[in-house]
Short mmCIF file of the C-alpha atoms (twelve columns), coordinates in Angstrom:
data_MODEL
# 
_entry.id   MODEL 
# 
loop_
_atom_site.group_PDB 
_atom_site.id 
_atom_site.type_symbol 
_atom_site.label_atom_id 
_atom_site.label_alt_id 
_atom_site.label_comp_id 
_atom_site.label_asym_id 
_atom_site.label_seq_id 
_atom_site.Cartn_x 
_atom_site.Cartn_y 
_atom_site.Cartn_z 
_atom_site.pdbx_PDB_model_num 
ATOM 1   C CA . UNK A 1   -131.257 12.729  -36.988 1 
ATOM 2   C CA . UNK A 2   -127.901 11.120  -35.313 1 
ATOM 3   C CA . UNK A 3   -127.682 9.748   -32.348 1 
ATOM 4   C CA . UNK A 4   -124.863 9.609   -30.258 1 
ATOM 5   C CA . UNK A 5   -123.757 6.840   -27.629 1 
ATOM 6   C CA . UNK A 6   -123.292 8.734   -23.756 1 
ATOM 7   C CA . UNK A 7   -120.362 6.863   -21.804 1 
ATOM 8   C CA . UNK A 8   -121.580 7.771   -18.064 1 
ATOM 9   C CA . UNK A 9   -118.498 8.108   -15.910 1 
ATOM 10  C CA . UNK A 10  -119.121 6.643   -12.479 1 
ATOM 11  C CA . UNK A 11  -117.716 5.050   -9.461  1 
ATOM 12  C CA . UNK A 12  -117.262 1.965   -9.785  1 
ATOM 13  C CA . UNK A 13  -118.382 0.491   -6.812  1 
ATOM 14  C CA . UNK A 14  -121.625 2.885   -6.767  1 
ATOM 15  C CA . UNK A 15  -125.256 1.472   -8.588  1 
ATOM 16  C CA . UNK A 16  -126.098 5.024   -9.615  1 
ATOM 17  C CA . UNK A 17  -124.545 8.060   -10.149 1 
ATOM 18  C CA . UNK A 18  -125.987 11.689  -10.080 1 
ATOM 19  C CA . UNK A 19  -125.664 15.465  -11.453 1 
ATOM 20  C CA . UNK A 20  -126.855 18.131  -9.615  1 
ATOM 21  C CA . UNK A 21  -127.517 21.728  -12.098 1 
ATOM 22  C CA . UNK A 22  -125.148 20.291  -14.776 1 
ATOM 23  C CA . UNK A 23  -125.841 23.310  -17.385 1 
ATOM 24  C CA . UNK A 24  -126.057 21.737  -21.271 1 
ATOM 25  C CA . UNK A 25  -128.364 24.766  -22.647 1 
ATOM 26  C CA . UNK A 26  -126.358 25.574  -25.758 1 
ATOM 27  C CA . UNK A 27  -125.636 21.990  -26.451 1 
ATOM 28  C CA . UNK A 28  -127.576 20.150  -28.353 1 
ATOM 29  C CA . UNK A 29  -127.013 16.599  -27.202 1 
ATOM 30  C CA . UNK A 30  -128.960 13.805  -28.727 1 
ATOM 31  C CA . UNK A 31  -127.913 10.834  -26.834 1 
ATOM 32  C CA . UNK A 32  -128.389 7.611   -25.350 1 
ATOM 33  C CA . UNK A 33  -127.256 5.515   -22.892 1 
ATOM 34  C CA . UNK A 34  -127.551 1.821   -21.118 1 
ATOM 35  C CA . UNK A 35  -128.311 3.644   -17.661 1 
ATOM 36  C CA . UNK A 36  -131.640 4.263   -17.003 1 
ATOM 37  C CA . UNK A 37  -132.211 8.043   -16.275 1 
ATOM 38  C CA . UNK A 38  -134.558 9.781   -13.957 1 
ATOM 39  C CA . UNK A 39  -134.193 13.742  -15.126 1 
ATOM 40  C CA . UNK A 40  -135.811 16.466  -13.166 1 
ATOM 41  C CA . UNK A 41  -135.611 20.244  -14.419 1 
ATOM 42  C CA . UNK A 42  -137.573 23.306  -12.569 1 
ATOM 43  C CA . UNK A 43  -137.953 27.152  -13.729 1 
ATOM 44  C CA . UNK A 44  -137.605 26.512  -17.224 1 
ATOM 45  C CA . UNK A 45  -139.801 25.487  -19.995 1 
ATOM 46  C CA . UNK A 46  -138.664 23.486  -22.523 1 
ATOM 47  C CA . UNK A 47  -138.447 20.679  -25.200 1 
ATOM 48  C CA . UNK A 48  -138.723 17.183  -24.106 1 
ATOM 49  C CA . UNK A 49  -137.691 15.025  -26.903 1 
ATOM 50  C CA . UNK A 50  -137.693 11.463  -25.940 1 
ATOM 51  C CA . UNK A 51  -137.240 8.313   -28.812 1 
ATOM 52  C CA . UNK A 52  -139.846 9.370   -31.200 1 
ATOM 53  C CA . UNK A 53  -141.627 11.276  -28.473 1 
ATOM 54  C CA . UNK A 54  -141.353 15.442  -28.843 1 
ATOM 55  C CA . UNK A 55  -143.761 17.879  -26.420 1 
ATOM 56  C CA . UNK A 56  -142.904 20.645  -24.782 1 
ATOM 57  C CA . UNK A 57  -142.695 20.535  -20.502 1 
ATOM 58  C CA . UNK A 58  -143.638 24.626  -19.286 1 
ATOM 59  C CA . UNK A 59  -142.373 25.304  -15.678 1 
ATOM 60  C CA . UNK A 60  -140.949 21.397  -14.797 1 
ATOM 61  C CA . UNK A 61  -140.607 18.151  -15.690 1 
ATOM 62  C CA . UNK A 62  -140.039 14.972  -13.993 1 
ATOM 63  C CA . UNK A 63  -139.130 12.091  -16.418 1 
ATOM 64  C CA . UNK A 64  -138.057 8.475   -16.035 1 
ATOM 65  C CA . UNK A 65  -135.941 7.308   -19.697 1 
ATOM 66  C CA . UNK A 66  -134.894 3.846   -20.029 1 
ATOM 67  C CA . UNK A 67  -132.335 2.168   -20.855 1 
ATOM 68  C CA . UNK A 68  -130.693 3.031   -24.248 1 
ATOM 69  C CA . UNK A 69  -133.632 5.070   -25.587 1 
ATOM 70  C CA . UNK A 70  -132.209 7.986   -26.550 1 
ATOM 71  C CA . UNK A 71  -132.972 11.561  -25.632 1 
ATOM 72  C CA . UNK A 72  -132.099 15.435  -25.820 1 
ATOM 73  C CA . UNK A 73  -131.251 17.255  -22.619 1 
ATOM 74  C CA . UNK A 74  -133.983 18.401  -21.575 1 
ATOM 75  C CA . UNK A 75  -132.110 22.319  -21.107 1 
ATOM 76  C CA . UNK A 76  -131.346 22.697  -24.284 1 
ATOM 77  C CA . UNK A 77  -132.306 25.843  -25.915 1 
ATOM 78  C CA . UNK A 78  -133.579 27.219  -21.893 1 
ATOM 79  C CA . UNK A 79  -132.594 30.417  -21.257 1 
ATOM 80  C CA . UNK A 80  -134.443 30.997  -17.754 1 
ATOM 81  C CA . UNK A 81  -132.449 30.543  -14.160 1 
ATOM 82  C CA . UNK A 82  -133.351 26.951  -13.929 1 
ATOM 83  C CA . UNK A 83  -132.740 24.108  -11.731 1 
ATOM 84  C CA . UNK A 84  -131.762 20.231  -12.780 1 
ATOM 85  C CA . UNK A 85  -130.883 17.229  -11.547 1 
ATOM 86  C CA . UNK A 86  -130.263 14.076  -13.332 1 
ATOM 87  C CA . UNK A 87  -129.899 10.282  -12.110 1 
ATOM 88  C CA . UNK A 88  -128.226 7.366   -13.919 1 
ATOM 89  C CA . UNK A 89  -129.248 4.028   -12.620 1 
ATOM 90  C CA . UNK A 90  -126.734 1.043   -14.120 1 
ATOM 91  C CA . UNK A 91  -128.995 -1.696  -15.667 1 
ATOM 92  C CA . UNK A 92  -127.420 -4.407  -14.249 1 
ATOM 93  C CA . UNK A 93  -128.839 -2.779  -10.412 1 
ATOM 94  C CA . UNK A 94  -131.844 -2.483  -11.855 1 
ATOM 95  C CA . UNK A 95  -132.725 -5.875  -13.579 1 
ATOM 96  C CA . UNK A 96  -130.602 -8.005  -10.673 1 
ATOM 97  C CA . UNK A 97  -131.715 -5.872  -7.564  1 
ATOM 98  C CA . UNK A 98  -135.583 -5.538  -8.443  1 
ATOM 99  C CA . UNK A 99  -136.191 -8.812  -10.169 1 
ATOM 100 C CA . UNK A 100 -137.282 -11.453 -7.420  1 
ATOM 101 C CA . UNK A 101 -138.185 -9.229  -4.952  1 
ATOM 102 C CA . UNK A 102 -141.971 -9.189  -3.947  1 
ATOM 103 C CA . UNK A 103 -141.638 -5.859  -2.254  1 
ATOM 104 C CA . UNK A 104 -140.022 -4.290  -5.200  1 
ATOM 105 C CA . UNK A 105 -142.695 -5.523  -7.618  1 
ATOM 106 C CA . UNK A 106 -144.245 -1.706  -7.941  1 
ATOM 107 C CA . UNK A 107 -140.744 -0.618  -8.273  1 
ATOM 108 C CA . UNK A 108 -140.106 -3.141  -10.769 1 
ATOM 109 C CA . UNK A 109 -143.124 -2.365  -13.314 1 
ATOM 110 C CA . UNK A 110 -141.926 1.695   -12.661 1 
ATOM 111 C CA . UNK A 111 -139.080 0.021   -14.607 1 
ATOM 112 C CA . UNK A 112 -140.967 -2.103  -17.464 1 
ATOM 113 C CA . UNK A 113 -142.946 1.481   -17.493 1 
ATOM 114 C CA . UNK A 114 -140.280 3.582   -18.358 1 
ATOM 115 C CA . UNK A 115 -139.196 0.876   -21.575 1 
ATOM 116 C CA . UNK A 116 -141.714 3.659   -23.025 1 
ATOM 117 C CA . UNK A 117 -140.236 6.784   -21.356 1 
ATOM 118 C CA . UNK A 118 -142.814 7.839   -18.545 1 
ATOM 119 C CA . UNK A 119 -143.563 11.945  -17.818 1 
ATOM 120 C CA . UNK A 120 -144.662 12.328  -14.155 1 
ATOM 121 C CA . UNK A 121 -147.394 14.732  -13.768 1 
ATOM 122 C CA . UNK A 122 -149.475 15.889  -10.502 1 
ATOM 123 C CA . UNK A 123 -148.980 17.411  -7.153  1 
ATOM 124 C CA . UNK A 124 -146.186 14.771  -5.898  1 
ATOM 125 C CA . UNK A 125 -144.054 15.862  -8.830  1 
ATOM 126 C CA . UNK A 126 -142.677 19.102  -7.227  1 
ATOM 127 C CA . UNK A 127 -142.175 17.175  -3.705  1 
ATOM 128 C CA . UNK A 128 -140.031 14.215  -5.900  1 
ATOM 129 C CA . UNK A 129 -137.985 16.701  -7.541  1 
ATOM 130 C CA . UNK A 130 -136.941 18.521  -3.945  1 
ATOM 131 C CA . UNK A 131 -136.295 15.074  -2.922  1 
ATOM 132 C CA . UNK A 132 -133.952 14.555  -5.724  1 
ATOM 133 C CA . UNK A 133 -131.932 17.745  -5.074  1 
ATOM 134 C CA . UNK A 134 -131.600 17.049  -1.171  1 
ATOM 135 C CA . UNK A 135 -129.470 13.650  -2.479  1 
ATOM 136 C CA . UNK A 136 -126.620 15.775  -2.952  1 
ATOM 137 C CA . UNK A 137 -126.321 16.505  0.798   1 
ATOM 138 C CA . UNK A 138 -126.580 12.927  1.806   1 
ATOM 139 C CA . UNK A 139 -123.969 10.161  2.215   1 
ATOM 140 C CA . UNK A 140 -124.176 7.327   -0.085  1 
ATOM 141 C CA . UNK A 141 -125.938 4.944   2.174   1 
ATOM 142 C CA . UNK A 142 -128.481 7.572   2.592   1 
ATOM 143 C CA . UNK A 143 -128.655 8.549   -0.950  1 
ATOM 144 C CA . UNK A 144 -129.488 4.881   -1.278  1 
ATOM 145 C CA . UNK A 145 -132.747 4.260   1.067   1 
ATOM 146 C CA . UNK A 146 -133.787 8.069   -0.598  1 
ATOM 147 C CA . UNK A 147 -133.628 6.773   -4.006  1 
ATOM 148 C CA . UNK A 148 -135.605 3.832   -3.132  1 
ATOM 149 C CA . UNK A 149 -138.476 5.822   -1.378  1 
ATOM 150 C CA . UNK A 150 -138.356 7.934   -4.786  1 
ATOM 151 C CA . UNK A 151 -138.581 5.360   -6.915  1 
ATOM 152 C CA . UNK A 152 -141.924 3.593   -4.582  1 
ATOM 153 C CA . UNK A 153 -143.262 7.291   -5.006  1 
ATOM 154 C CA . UNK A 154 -143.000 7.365   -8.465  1 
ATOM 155 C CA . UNK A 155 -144.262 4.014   -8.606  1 
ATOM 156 C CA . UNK A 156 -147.473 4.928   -6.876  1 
ATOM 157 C CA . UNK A 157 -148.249 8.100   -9.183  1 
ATOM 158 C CA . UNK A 158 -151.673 7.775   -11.364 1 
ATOM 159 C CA . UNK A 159 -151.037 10.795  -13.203 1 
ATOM 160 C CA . UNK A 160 -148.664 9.396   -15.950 1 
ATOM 161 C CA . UNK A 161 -147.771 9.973   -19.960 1 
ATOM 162 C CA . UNK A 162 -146.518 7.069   -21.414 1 
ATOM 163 C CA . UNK A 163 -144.296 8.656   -23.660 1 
ATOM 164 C CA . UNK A 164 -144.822 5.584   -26.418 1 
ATOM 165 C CA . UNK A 165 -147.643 2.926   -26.926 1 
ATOM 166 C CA . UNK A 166 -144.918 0.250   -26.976 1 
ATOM 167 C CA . UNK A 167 -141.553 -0.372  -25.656 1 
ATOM 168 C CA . UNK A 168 -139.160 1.450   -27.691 1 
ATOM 169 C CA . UNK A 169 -136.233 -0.387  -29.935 1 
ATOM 170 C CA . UNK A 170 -132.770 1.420   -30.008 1 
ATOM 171 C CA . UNK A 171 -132.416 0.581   -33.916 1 
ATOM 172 C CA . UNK A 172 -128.403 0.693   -32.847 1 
ATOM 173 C CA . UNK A 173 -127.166 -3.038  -32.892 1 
ATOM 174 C CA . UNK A 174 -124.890 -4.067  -29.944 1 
ATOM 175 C CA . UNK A 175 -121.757 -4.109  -33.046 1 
ATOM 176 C CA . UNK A 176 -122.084 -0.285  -33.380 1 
ATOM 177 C CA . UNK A 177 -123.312 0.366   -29.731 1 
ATOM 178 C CA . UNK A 178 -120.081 -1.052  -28.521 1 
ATOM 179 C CA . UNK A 179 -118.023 0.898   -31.247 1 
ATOM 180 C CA . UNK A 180 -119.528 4.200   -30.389 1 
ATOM 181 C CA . UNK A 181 -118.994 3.488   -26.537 1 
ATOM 182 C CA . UNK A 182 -115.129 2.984   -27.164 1 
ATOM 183 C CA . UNK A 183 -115.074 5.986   -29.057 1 
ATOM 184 C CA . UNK A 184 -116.673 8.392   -26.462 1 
ATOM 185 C CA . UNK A 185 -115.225 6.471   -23.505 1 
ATOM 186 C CA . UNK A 186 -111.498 7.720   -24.949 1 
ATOM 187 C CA . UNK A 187 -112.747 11.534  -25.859 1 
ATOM 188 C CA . UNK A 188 -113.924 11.753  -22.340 1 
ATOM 189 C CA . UNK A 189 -110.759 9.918   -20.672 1 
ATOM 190 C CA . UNK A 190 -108.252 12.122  -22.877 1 
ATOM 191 C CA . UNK A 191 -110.088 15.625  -24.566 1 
ATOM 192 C CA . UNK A 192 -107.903 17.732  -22.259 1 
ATOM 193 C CA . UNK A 193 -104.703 16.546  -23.897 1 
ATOM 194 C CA . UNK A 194 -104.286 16.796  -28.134 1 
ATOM 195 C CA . UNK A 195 -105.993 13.510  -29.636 1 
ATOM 196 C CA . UNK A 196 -104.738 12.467  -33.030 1 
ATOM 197 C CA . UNK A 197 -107.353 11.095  -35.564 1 
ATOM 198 C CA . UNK A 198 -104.952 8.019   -36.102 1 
ATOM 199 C CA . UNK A 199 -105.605 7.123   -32.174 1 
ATOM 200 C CA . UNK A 200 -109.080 6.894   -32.951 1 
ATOM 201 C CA . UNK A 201 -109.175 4.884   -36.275 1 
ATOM 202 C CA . UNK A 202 -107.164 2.522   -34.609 1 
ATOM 203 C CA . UNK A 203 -108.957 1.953   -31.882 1 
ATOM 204 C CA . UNK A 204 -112.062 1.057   -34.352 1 
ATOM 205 C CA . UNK A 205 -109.858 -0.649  -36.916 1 
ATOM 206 C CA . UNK A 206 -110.141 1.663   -39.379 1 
ATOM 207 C CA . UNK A 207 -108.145 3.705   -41.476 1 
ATOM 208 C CA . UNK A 208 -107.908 7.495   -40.674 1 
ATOM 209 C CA . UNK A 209 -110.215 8.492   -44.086 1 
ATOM 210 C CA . UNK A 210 -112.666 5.662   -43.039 1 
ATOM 211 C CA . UNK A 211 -112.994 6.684   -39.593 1 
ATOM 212 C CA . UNK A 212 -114.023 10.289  -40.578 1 
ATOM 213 C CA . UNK A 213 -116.969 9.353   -42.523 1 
ATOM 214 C CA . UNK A 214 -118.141 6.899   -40.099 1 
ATOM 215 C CA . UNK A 215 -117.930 9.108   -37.433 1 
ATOM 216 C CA . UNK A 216 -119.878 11.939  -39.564 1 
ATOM 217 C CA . UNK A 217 -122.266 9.482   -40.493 1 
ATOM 218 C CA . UNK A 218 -123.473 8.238   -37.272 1 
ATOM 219 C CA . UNK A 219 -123.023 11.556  -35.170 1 
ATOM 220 C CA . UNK A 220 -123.746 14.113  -38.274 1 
ATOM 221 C CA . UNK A 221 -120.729 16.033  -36.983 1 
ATOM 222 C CA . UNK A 222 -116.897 15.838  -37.691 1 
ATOM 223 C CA . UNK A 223 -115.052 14.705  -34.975 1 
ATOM 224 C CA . UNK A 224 -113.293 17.769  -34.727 1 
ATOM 225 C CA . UNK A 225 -116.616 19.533  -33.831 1 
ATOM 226 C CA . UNK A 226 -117.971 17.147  -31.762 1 
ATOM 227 C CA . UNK A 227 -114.497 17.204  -29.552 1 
ATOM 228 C CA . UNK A 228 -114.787 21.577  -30.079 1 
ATOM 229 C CA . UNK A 229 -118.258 20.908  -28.267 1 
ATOM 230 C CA . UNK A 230 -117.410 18.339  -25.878 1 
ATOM 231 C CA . UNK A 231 -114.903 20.272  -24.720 1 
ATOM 232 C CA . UNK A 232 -116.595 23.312  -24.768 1 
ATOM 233 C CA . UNK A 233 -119.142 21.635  -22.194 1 
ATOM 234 C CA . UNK A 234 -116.253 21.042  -20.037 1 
ATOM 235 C CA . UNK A 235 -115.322 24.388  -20.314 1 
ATOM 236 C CA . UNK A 236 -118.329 25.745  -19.192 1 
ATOM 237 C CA . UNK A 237 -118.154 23.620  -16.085 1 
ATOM 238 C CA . UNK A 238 -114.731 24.488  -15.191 1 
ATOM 239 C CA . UNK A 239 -115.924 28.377  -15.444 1 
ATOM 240 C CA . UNK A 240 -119.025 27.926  -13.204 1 
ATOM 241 C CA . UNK A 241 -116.968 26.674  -10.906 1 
ATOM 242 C CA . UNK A 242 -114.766 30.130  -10.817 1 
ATOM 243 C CA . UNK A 243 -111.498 29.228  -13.208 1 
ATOM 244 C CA . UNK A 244 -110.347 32.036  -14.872 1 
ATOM 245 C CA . UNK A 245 -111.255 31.571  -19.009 1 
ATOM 246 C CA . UNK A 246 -107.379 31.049  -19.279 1 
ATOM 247 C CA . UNK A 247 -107.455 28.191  -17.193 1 
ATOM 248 C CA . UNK A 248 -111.127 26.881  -18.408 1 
ATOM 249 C CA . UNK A 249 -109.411 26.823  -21.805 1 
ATOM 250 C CA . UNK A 250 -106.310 24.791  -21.267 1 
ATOM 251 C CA . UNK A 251 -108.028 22.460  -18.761 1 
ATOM 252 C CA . UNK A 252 -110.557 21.572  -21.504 1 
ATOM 253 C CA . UNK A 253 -108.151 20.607  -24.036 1 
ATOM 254 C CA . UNK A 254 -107.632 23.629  -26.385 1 
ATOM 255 C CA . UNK A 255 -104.440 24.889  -27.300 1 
ATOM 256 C CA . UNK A 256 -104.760 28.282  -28.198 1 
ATOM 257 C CA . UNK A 257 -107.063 31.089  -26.295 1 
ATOM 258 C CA . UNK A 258 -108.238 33.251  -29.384 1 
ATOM 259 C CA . UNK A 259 -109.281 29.952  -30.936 1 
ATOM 260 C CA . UNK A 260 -111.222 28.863  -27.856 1 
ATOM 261 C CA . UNK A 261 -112.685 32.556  -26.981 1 
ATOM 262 C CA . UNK A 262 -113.604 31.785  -31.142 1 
ATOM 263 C CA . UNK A 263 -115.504 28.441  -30.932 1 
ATOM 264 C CA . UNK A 264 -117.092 29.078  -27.708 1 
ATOM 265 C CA . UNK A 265 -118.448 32.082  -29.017 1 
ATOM 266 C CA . UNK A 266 -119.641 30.097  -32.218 1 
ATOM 267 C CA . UNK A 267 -121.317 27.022  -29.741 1 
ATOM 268 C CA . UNK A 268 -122.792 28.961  -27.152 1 
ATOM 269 C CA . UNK A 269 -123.387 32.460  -28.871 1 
ATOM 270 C CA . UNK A 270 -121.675 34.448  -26.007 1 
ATOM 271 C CA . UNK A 271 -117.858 35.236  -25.408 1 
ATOM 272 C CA . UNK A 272 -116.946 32.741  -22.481 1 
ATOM 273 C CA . UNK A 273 -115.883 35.923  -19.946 1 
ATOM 274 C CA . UNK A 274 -119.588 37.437  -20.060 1 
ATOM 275 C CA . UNK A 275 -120.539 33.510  -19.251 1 
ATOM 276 C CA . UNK A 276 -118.261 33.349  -16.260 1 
ATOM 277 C CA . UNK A 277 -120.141 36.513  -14.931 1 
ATOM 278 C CA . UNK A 278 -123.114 35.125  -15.561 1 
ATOM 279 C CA . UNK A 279 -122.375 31.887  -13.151 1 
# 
């Protein structure tokens, strides 16, 4: 199995970012990251697939992934009327703003913790994930001091799964890390316009043939269906948020409608109008 490398697009000047009910279902999106990610998911039951880790979560899950293990969204394949919210905490916040910190010190071995991925079990879990959601209603200063009374919760919790018996080792060297994190950092800053294959072999110094099987060999897709999903995830987004499927189409990047009412229909297994109506 591939892995891919997630670029997580943030504000610059913020130490975390979140996602409130982003909906990945029909995507499957085995991924990593350097942010350390505290997921939460409600009403559904599901795979969690974590490193080497694979169980399956019925009802909810609370989970704390670290940095650059990688991980499937934990919605994929969920067909239920579920809730999710996911946090990205930048490692530099959390290795600078919990190291020398006496106070912090629970906080900080929640952290060493999570090196193994960490499934949150008991009656606290269900209060946490509320918690989570109400973030979305609060300023970021607020968000802030909310996050860090989380995070003390979580460190508190007895009933834990330590998803590994060791720390686990992203076998992806910083080299190809790096490469892959150029590469997604340009599909996500340009997939609305067309993107040549030449752009991207140049940016990795490659030629256009070499590129291709790289890029097949590390992600096990073509790049032309990995950008027909990416996009297609955008898509989706732009049509739960009420755009016409005229205007999710051209937003995310495709060219032609009967070719995007075609792959979305292929990805998600539903024409994209009867998934507006869903949402």
């Amino acid at each position: 199995m591939k892995v891919q490398l997630e670029t997580i697009t943030s504000q610059a000047n913020r130490s975390f970012s979140m996602m409130f009910n982003p909906r990945l279902s029909d995507l499957f999106f085995w991924h990593f990251h350097p942010e350390y990610e505290l997921v939460y998911i409600k009403g559904a039951t599901g795979t969690r697939h974590v490193g080497e880790h694979i169980s399956t979560y019925k009802d909810s899950a609370l989970v704390l992934i670290g940095s650059n293990i990688p991980h499937l969204n934990f919605d994929y394949g969920v067909r239920s009327d579920y809730r999710k919210v996911v946090v990205h905490l930048k490692k530099e916040f959390i290795e600078l703003h919990f190291s020398n910190m006496p106070e912090l010190i629970g906080i900080k071995n929640l952290f060493e913790k999570s090196k193994r991925g960490i499934a949150f079990s008991g009656e606290t879990k269900e209060a946490i994930g509320e918690k989570l959601f109400d973030l979305e209603k609060l300023n970021p200063f607020q968000q802030y001091l909310q996050l860090m009374e989380i995070l003390q919760k979580l460190s508190e919790i007895e009933e834990i799964d330590l998803l590994h018996e060791k720390p686990y080792l992203n076998k992806f060297n910083d080299k190809e890390q790096e490469r892959l994190r150029k590469i997604y950092a340009f599909v996500d800053k340009n997939y609305h316009r067309k993107i040549e294959l030449e752009e991207l072999a140049k940016i990795c110094f490659m030629t256009k043939e070499a590129f291709c099987n790289y890029f097949k060999k590390m992600t096990t897709y073509t790049f032309i269906e990995f950008l027909n999903r990416y996009r297609i995830s955008h898509s989706k987004r732009y049509l739960m948020k009420g755009y016409s499927v005229s205007d999710a189409c051209y937003q995310s990047g495709f060219e032609s409608l009967s070719y995007f009412n075609r792959i979305f229909k292929r990805i998600t297994n539903e024409n994209p109008s009867k998934f507006r109506k869903r949402f």
